[in-house]
LODRENFI-928720 format. One record per atom (N, C-alpha, C, O): residue number from 1; residue in three letters; atom name; x, y, z. Coordinates in Angstrom, 1 decimal, padded with zeros to 4 digits. Layout:
<recs>
     i    aa   at       c1       c2       c3
   NUM   ALA   CA        X        Y        Z
...
</recs>
This chain:
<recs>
     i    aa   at       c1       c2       c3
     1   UNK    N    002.9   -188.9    202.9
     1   UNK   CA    003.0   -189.0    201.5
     1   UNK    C    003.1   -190.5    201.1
     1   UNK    O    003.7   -191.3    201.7
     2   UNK    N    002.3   -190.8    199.9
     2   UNK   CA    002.7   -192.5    199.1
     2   UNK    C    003.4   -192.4    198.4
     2   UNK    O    003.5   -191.3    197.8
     3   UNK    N    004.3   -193.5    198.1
     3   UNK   CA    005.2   -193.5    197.0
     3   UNK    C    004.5   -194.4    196.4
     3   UNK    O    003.9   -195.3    197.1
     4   UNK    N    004.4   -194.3    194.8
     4   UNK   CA    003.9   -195.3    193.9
     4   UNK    C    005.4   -196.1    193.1
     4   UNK    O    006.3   -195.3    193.1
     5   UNK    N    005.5   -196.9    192.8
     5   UNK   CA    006.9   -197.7    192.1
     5   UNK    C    005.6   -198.0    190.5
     5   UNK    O    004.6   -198.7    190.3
     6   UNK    N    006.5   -197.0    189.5
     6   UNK   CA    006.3   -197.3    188.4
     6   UNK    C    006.9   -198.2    187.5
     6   UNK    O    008.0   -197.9    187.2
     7   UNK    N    006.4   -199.2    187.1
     7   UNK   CA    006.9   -200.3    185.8
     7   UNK    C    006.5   -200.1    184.5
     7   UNK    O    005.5   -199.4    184.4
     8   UNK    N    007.3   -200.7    183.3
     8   UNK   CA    007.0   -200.1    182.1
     8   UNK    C    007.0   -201.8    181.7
     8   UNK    O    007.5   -202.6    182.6
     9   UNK    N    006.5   -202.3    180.2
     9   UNK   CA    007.1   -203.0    179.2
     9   UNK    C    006.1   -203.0    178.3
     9   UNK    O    005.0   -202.6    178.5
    10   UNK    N    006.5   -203.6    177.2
    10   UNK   CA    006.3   -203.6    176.1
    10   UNK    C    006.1   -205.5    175.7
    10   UNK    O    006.9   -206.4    175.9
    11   UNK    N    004.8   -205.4    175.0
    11   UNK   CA    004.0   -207.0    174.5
    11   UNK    C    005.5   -207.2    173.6
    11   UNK    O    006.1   -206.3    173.0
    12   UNK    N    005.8   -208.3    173.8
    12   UNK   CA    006.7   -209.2    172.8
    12   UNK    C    008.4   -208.6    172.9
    12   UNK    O    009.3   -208.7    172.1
    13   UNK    N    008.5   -208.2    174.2
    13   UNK   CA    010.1   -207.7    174.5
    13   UNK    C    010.1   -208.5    176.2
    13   UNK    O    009.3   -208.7    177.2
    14   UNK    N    010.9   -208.7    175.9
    14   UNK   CA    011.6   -209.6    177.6
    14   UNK    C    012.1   -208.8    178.7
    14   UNK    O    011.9   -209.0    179.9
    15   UNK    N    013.0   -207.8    178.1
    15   UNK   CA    013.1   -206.3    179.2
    15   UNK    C    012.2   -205.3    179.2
    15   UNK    O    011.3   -205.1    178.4
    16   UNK    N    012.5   -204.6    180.5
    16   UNK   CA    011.1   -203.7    180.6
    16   UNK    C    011.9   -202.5    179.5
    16   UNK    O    013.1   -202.6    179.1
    17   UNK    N    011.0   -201.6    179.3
    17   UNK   CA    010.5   -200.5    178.5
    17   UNK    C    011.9   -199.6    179.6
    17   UNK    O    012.8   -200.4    179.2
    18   UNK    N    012.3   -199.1    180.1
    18   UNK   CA    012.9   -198.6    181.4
    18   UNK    C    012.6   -199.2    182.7
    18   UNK    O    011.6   -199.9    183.0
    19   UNK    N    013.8   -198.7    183.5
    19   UNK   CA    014.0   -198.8    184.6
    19   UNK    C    013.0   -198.4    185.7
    19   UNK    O    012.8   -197.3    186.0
    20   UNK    N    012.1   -199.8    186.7
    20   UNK   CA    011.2   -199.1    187.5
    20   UNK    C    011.7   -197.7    188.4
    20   UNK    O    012.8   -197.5    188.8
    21   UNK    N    010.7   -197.1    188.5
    21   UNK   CA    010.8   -195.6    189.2
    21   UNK    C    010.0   -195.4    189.8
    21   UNK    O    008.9   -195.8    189.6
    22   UNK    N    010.4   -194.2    191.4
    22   UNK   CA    009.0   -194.1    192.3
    22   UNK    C    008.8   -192.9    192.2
    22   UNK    O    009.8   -192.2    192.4
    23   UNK    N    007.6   -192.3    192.0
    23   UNK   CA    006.5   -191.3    192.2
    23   UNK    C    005.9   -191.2    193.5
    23   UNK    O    005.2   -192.1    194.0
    24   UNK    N    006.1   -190.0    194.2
    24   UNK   CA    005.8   -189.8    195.5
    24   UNK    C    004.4   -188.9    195.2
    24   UNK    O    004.5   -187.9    194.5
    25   UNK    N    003.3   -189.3    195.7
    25   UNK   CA    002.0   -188.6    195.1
    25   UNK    C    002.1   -187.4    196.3
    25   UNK    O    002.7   -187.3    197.3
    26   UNK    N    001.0   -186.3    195.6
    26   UNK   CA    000.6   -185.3    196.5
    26   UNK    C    000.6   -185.8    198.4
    26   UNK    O    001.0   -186.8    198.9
    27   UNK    N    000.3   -185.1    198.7
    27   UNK   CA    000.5   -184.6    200.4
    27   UNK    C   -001.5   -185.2    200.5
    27   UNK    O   -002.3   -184.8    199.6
    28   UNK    N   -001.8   -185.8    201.4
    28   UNK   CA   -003.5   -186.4    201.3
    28   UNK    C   -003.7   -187.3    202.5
    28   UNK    O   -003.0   -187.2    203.5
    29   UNK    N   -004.6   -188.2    202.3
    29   UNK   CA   -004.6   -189.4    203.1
    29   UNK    C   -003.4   -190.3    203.1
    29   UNK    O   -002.3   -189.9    202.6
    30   UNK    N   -003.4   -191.5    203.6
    30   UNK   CA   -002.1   -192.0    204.0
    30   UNK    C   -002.5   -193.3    202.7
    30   UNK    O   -001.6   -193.8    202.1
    31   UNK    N   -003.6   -193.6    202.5
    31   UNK   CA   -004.1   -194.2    201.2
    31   UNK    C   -005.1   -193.6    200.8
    31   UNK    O   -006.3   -193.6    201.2
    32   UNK    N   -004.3   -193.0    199.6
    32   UNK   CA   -005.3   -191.9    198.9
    32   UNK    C   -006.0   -192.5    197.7
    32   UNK    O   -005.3   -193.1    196.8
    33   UNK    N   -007.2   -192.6    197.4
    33   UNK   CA   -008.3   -193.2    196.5
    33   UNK    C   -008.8   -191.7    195.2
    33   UNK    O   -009.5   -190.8    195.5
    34   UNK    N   -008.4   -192.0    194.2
    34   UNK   CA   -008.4   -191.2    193.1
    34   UNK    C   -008.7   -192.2    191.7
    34   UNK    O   -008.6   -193.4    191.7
    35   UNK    N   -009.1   -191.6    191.0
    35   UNK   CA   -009.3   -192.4    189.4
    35   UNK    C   -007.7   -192.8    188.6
    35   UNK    O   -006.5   -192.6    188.7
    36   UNK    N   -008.3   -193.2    187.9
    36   UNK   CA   -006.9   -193.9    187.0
    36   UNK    C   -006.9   -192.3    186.0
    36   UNK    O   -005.9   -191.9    185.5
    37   UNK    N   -007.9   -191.8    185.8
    37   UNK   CA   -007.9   -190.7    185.1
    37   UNK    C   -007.2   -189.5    186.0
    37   UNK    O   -006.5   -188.8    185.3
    38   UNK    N   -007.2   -189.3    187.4
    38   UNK   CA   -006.5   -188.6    187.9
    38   UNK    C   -005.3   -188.8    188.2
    38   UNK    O   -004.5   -187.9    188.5
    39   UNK    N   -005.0   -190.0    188.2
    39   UNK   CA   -003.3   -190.6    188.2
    39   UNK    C   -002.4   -190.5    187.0
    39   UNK    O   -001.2   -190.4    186.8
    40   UNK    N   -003.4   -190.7    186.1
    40   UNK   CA   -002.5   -190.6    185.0
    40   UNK    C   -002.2   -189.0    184.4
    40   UNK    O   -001.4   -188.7    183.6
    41   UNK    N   -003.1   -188.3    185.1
    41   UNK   CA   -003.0   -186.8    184.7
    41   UNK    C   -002.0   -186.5    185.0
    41   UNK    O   -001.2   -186.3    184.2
    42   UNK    N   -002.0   -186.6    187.0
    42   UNK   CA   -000.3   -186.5    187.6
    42   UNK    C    000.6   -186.9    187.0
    42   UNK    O    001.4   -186.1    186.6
    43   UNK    N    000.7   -188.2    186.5
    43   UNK   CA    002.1   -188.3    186.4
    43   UNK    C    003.1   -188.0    184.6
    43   UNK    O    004.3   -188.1    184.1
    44   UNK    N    001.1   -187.4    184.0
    44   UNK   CA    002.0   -187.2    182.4
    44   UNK    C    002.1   -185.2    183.1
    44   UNK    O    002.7   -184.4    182.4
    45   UNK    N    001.8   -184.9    183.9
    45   UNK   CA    002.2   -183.7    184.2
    45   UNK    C    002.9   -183.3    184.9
    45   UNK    O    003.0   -182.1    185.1
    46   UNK    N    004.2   -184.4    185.7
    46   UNK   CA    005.0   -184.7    186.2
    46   UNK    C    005.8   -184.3    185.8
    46   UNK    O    007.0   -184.4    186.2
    47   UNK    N    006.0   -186.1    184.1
    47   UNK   CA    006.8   -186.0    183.4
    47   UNK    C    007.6   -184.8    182.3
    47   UNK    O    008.7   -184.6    181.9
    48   UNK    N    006.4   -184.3    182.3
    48   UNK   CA    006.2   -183.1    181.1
    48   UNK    C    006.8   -181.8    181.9
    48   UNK    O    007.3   -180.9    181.3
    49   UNK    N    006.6   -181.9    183.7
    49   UNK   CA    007.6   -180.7    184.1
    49   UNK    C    009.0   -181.4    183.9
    49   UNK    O    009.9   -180.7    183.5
    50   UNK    N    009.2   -182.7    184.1
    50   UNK   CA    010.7   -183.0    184.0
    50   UNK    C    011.6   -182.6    183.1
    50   UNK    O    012.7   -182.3    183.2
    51   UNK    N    010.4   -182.9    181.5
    51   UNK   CA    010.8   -182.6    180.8
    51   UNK    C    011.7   -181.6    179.9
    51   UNK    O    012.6   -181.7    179.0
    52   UNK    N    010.8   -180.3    180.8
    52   UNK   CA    011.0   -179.2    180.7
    52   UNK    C    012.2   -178.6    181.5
    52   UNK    O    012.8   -177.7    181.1
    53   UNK    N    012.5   -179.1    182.4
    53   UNK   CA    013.5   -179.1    183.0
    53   UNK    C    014.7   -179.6    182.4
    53   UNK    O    015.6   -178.9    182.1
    54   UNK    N    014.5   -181.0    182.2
    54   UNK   CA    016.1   -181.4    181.1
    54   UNK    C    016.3   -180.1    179.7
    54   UNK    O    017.3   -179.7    179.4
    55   UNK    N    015.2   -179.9    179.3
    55   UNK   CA    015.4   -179.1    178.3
    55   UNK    C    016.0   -177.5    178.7
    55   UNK    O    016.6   -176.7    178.0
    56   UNK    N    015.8   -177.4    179.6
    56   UNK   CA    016.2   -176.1    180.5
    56   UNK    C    017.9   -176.4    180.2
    56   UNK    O    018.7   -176.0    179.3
    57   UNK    N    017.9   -177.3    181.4
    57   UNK   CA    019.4   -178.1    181.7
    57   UNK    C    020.4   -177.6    180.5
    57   UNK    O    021.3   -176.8    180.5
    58   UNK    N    019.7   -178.6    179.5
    58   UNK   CA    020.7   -178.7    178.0
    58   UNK    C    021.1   -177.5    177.8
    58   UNK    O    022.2   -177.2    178.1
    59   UNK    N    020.2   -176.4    177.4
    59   UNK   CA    020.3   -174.8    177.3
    59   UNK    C    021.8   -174.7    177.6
    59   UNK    O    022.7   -175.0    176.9
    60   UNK    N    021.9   -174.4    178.7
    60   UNK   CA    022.7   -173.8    179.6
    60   UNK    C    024.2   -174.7    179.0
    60   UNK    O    024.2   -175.9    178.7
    61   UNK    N    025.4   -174.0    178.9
    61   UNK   CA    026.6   -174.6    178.7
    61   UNK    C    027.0   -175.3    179.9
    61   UNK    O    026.7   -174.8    181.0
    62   UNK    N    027.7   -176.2    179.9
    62   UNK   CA    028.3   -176.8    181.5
    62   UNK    C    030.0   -177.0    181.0
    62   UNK    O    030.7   -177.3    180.0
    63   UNK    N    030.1   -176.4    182.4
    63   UNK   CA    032.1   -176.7    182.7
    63   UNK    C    032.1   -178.5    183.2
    63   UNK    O    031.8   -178.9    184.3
    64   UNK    N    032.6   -179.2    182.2
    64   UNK   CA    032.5   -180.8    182.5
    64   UNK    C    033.8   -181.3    183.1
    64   UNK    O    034.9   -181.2    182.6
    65   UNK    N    033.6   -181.9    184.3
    65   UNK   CA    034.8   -182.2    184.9
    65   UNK    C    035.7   -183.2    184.6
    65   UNK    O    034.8   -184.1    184.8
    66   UNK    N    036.4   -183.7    184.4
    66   UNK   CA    037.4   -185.3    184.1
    66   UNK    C    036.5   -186.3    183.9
    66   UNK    O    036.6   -187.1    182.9
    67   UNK    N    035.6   -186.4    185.0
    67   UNK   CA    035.0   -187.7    184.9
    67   UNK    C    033.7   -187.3    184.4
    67   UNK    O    032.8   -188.2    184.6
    68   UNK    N    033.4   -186.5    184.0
    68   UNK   CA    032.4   -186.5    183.5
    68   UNK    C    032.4   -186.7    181.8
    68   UNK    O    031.4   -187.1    181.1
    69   UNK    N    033.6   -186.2    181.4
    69   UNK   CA    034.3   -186.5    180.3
    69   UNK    C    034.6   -187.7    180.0
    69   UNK    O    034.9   -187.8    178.8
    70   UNK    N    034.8   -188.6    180.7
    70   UNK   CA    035.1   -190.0    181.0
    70   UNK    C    033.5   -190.8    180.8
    70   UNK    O    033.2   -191.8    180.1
    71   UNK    N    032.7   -190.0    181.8
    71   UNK   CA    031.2   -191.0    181.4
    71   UNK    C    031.1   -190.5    180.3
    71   UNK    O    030.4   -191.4    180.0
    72   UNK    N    031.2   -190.0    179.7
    72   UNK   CA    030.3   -189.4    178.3
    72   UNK    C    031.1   -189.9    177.1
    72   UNK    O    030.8   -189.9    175.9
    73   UNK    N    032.1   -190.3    177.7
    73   UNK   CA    033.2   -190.9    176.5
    73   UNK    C    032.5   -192.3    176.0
    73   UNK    O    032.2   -192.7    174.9
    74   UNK    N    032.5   -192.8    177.3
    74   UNK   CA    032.2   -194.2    177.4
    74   UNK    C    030.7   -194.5    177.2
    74   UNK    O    030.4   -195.7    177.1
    75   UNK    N    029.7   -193.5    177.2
    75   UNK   CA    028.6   -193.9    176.7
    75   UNK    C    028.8   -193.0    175.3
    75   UNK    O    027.8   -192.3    175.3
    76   UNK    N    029.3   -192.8    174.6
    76   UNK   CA    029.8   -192.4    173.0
    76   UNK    C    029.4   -190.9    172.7
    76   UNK    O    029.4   -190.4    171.6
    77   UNK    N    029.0   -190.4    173.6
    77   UNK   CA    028.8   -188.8    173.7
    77   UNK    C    029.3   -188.0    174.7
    77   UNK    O    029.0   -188.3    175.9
    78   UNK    N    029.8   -187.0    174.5
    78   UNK   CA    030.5   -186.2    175.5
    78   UNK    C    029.6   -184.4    175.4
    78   UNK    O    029.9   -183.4    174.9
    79   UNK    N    028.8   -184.7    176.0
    79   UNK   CA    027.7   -183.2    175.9
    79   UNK    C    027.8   -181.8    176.6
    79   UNK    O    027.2   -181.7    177.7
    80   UNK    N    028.5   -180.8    176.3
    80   UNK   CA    028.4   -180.0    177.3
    80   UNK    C    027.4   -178.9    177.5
    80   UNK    O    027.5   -177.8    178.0
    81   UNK    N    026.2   -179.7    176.8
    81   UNK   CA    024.8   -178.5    176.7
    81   UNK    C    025.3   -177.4    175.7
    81   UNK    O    026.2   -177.7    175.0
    82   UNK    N    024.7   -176.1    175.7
    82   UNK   CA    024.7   -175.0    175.1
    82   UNK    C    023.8   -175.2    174.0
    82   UNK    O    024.0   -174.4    173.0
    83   UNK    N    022.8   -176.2    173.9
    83   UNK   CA    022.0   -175.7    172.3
    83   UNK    C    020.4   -175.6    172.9
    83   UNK    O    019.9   -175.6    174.0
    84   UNK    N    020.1   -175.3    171.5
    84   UNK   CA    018.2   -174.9    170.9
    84   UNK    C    017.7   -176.2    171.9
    84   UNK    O    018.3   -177.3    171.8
    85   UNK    N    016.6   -176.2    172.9
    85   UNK   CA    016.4   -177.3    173.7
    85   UNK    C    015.1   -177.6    172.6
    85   UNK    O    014.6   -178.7    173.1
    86   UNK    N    014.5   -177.4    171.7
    86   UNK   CA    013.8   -177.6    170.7
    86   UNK    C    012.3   -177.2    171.3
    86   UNK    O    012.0   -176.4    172.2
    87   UNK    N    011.5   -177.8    170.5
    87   UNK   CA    010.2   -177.3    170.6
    87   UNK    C    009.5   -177.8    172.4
    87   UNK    O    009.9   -178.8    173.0
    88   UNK    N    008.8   -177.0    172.8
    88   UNK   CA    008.1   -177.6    174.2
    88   UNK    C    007.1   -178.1    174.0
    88   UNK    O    006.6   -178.3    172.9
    89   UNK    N    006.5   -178.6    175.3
    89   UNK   CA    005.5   -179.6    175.0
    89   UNK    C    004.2   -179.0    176.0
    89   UNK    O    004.3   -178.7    177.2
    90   UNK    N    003.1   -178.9    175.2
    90   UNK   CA    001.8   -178.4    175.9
    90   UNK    C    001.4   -179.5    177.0
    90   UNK    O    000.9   -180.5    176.6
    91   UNK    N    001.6   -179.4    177.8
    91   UNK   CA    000.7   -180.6    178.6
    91   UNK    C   -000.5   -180.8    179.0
    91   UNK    O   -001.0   -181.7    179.7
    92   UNK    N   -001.3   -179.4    178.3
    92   UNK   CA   -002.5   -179.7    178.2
    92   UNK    C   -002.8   -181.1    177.1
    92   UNK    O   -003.4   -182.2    177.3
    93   UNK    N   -002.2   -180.7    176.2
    93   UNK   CA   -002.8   -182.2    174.8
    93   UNK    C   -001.5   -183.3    175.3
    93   UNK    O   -001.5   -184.5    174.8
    94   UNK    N   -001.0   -183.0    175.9
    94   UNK   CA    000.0   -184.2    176.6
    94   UNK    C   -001.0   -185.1    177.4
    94   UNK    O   -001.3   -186.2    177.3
    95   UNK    N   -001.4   -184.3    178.3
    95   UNK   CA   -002.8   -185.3    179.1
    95   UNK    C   -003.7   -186.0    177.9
    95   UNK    O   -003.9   -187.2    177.8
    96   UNK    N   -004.1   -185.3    177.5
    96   UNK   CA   -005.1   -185.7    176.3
    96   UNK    C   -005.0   -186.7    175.4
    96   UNK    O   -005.8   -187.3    174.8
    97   UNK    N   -004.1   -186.7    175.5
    97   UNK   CA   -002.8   -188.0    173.9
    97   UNK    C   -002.5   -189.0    175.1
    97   UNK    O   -002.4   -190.2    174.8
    98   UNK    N   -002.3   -188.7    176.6
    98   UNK   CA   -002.0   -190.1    177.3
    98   UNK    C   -003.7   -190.7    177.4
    98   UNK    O   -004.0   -191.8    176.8
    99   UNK    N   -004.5   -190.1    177.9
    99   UNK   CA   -005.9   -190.5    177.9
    99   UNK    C   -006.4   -191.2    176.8
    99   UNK    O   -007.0   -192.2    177.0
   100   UNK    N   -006.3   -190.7    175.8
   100   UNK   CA   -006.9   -190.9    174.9
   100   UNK    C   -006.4   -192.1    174.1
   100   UNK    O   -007.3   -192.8    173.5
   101   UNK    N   -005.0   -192.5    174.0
   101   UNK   CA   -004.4   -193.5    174.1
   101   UNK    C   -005.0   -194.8    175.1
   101   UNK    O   -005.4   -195.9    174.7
   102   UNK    N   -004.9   -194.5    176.2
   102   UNK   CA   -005.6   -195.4    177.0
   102   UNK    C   -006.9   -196.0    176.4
   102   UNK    O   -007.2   -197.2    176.3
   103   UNK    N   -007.8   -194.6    176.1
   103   UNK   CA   -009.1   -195.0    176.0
   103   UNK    C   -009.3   -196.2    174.2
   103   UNK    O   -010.1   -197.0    173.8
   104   UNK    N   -008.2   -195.7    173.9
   104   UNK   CA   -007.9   -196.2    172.6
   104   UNK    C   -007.2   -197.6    172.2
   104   UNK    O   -006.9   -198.1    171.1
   105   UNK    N   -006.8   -198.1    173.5
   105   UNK   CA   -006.3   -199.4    173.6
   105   UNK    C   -005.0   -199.5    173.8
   105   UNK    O   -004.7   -200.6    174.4
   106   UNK    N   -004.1   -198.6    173.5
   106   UNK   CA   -002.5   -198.7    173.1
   106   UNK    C   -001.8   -198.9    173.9
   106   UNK    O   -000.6   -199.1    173.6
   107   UNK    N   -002.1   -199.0    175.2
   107   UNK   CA   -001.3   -199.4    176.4
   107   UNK    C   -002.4   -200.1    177.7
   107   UNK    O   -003.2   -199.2    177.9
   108   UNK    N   -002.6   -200.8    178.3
   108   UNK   CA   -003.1   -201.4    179.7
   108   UNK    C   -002.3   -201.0    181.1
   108   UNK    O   -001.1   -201.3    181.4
   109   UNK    N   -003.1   -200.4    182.0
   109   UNK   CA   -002.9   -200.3    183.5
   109   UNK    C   -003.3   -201.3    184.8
   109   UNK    O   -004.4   -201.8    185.0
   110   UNK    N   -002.1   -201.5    185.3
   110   UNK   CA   -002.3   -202.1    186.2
   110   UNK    C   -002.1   -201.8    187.8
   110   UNK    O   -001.0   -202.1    188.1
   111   UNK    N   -002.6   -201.6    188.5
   111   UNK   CA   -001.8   -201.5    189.9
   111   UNK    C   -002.2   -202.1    191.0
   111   UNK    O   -003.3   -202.1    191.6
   112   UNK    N   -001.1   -202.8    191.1
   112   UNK   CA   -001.3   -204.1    191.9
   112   UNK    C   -002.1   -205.3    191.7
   112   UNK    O   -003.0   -206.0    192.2
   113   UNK    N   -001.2   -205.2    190.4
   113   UNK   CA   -001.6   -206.9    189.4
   113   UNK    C   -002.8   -206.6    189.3
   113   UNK    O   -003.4   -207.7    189.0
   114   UNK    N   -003.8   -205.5    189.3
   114   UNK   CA   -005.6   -205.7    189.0
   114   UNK    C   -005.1   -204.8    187.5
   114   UNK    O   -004.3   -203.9    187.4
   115   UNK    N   -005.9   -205.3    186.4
   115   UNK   CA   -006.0   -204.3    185.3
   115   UNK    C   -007.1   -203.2    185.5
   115   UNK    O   -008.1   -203.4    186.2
   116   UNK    N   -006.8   -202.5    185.1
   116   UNK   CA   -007.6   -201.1    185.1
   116   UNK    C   -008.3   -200.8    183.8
   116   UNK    O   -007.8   -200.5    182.7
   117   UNK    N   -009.5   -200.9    184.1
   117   UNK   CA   -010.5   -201.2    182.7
   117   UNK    C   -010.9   -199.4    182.4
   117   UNK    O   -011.1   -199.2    181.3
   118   UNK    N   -011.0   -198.6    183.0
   118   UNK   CA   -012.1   -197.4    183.0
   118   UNK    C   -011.0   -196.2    184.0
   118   UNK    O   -010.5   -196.3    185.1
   119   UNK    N   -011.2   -195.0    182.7
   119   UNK   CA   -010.6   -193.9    183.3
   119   UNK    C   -011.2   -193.1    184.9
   119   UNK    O   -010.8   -192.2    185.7
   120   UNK    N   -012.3   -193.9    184.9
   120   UNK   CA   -013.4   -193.3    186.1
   120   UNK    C   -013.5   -194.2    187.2
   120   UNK    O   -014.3   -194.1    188.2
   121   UNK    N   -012.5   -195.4    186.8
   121   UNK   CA   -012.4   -196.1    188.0
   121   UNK    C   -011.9   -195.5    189.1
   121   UNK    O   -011.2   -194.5    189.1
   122   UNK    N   -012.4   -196.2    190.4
   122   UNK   CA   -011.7   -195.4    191.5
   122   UNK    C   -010.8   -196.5    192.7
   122   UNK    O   -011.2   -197.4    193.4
   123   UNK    N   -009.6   -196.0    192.6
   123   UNK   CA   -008.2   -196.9    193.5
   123   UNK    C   -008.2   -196.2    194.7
   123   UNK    O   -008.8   -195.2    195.0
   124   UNK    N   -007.5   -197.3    195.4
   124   UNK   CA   -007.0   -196.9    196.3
   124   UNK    C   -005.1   -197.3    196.6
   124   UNK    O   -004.5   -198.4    196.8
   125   UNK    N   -004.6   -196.4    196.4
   125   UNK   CA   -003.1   -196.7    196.5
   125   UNK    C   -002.6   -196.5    197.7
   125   UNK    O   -002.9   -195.5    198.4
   126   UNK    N   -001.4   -197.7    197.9
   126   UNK   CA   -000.5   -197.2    199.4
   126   UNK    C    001.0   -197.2    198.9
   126   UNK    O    001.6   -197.2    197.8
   127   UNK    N    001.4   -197.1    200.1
   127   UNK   CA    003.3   -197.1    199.6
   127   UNK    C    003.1   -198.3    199.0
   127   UNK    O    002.8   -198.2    197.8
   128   UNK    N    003.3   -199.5    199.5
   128   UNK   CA    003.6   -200.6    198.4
   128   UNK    C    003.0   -201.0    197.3
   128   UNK    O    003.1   -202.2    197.1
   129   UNK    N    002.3   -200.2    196.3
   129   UNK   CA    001.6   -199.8    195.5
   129   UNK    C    002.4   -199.9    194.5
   129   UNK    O    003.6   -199.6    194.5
   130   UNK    N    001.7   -200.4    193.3
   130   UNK   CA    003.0   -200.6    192.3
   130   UNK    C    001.8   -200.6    191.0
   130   UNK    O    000.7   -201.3    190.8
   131   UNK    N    002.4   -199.4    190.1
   131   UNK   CA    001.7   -199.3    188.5
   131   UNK    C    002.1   -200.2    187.6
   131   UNK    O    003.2   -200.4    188.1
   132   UNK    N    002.1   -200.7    186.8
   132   UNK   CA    002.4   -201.5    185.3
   132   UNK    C    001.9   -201.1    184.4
   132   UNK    O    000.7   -201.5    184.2
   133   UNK    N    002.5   -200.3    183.5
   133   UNK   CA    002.2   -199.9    181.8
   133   UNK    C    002.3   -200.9    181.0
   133   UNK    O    003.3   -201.5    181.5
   134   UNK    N    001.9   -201.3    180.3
   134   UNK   CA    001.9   -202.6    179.3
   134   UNK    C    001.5   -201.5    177.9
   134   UNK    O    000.4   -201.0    177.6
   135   UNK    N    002.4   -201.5    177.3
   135   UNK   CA    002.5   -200.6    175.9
   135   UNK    C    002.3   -202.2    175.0
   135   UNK    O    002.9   -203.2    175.3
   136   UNK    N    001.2   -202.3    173.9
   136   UNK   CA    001.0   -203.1    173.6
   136   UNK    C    002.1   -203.2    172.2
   136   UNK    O    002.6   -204.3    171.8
   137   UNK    N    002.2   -202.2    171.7
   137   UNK   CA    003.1   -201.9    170.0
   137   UNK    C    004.0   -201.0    170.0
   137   UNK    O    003.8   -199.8    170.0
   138   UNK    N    005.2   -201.8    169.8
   138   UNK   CA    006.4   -201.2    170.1
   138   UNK    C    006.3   -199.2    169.3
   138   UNK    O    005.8   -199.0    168.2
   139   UNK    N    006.9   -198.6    169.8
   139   UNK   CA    007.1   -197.3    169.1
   139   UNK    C    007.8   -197.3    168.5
   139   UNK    O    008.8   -197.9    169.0
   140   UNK    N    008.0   -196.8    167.0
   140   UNK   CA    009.3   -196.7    165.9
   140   UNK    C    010.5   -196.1    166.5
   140   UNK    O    010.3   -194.9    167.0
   141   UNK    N    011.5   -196.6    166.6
   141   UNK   CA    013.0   -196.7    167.3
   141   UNK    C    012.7   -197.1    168.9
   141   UNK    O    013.4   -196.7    169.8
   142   UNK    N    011.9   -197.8    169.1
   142   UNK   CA    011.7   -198.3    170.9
   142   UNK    C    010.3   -198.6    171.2
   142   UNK    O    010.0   -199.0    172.3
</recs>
């Protein structure tokens, strides 16, 4: 399996966007060669199961222990789930809105310092493989 190490930032901020994170791709070659269009499919269909999952999470009420009461204090919320996890998210037009974004200018890819001009380009990634998002305009609240 490859692990890819994902980076985020944003044009005109000095911290990244979040914290890098690694994505372990499908089961394949040992460097597997796919499009930026097929990478980026993975990983908005990744995110979008995670998603669904924290939203799951929340649902559910939790018995919170001392110290969990304690982190939650201290970052100014103390949550013990039990609500509406709100509306879900199609990840069919989730793919589509990341694509289309790309194709639209709103963010630049990179991996391994090369920019990625074309959804039909074709990589080759290994473990020390490293993506870069460059969101060009900040999103309202981040």
């Amino acid at each position: 399996m490859t692990t890819l190490t994902i980076s985020t930032r944003v044009v005109g901020r000095r911290l990244p966007a979040m914290p890098d994170f690694p994505v372990v791709l499908p089961a394949g070659p040992a460097q597997p060669t796919l499009t930026l269009r097929d990478l980026l499919t993975l990983l908005v269909v990744r995110e979008v199961e995670a998603f669904h999952e924290r939203q799951e999470e929340r649902r559910l009420a939790q018995v919170l222990s001392p110290a969990a009461i304690a982190q939650g204090a201290a970052r100014g919320k103390i949550d013990p789930g039990e609500r509406d996890p709100g509306p879900s998210v199609d990840v069919v037009a989730a793919v589509a809105t990341a694509l289309q974004a790309f194709e639209d200018g709103f963010y630049f890819v990179f991996i391994d310092d090369v920019q990625r001009q074309s959804l039909d380009e074709t990589m080759t990634v290994g473990d020390d493989s490293r993506l870069l998002f460059v969101r060009l305009t900040p999103l309202a609240g981040g």
